[in-house]
N, C-alpha and C positions, 0 to 999 in steps of 0.2 A: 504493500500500500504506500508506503514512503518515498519506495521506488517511482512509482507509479507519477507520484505529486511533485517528487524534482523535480522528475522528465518532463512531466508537463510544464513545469517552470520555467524550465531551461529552453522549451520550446518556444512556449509564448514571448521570452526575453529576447530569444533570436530573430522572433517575427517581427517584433516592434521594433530592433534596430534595425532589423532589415528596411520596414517600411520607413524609417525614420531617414536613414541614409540616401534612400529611394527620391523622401521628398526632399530635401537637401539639395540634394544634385540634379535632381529636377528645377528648381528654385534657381542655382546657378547657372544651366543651359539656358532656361529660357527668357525670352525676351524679356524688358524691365516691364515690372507690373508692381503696382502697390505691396502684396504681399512679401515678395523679393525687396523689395527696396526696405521697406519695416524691417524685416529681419537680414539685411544684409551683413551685419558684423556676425550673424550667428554660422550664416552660411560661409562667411566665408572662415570662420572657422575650423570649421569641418572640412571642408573641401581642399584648403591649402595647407601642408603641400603634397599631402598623399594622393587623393583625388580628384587631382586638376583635369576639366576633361576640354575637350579643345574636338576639330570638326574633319582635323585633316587626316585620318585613315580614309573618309569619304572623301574630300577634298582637296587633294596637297596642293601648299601653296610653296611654288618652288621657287627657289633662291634666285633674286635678280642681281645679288651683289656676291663677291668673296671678301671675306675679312679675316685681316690677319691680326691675330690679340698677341702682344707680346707685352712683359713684364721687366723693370726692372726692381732694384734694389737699395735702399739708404739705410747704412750703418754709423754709428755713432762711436767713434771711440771713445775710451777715457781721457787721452788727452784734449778732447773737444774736437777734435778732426771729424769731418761730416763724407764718408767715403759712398761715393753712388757707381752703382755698378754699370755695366752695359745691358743692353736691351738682350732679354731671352725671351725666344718666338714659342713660344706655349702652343698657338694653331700647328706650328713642324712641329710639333711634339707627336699630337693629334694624327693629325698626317698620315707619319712616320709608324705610327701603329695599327692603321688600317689600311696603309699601301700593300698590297701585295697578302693581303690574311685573308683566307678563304673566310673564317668566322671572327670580326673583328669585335671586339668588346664594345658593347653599348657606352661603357663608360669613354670613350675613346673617342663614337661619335658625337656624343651627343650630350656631355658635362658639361664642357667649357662653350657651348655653340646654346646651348637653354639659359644657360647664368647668363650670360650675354642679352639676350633676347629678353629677357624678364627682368633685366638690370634697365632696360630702353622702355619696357612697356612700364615699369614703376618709378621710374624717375623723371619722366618730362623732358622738354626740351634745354633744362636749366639744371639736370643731371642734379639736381635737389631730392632727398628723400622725403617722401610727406605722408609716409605709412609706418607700420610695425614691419609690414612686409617687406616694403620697400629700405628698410635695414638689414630685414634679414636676410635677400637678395644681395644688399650689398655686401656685407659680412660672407657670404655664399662664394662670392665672387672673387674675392679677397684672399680667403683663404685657400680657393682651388690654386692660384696665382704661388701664394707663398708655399704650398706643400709641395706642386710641380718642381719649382725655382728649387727648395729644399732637398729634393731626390735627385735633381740631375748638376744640379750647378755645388750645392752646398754654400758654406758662407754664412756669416752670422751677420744677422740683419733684423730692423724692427719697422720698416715700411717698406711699403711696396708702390709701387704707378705702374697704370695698365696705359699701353697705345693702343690704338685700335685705328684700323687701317683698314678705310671700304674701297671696294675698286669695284666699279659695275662691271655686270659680266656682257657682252657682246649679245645682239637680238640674232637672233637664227636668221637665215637669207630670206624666209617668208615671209617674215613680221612685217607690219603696217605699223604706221606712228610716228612719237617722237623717237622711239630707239632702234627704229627701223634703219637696215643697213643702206650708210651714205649721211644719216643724220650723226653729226656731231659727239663725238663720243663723252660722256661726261666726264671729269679728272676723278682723279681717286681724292677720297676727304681722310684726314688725321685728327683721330680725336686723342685727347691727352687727358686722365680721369684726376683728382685730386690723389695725392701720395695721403693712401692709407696706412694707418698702428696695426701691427699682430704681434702677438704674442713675440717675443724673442726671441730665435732660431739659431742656433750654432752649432756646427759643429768643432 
């Protein structure tokens, strides 16, 4: 009998988080509607950063730019000497890990190219953070930069500056438009992000 009344417990618990999840992530697909907008801190509680869902298994929206992220480094010594390293290309790292791999790691495609992209969708055009999220993106972003730099370069260091380096990609010979071939090719842009604190790394 006891059995019986757990089970049924544990059943009806999974039903309602089920259904609870269900409406959640329903709430953040769909369009803004009063309900969604009321409880948006709740949803988006939930939903980020395990359950982010997005449209492009149905959709892909492919890449019109290449960017290349690289990292440098600023160490402080004891004498008050301010030592800045050179630029390490974090995207060659990337690369360099799925050139040629029949099964290349997700982490490989797709870490340093998502923190990117969710670093641009939560900060604005004035690369401001005006969220919890949008911290912890940048903190996200930050730290993949200093643990890369930290596994292949070493060096003891307490900031970091990301570049970021967009180069549009060429329109195929069919395309119509502005970036249709013959029209003007756009320049490549350099962005240069504020020199971030981490923790302090040495080896």
């Amino acid at each position: 009998m006891l059995l019986r009344v757990v089970t049924s417990g544990a059943v009806a618990l999974c039903l309602a988080t089920a259904l609870v999840h269900v409406l959640l992530v329903f709430l953040h697909v769909a369009p803004p509607n009063p309900l969604s907008q009321q409880y948006s801190r709740q949803v988006s509680a939930w939903v980020y950063p395990l359950f982010e869902q997005n449209w492009r298994l149905f959709a892909p929206d492919p890449e019109s730019v290449n960017r290349q992220i690289s990292a440098r480094t600023m160490h402080t010594a004891p004498d008050g000497t301010v030592r800045v390293s050179g630029w390490f290309d974090l995207t060659a790292v990337d690369n360099s890990a799925v050139k040629h791999h029949a099964f290349p790691s997700h982490t490989a495609q797709n870490m340093l190219r998502r923190a990117w992209s969710s670093y641009v969708e939560t900060h604005g055009g004035d690369g401001r953070p005006r969220s919890e999220r949008a911290l912890m993106v940048q903190r996200y972003l930050t730290n993949i930069a200093a643990d890369r730099i930290a596994d292949h370069r070493g060096g003891t260091f307490e900031s970091v500056q990301l570049r970021v380096i967009t180069v549009p990609i060429a329109a195929p010979a069919a395309a119509s438009g502005p970036e249709a071939p013959g029209a003007a090719p756009r320049p490549a842009e350099t962005q240069y992000l504020p020199w971030w604190k981490v923790d302090s790394r040495g080896n």
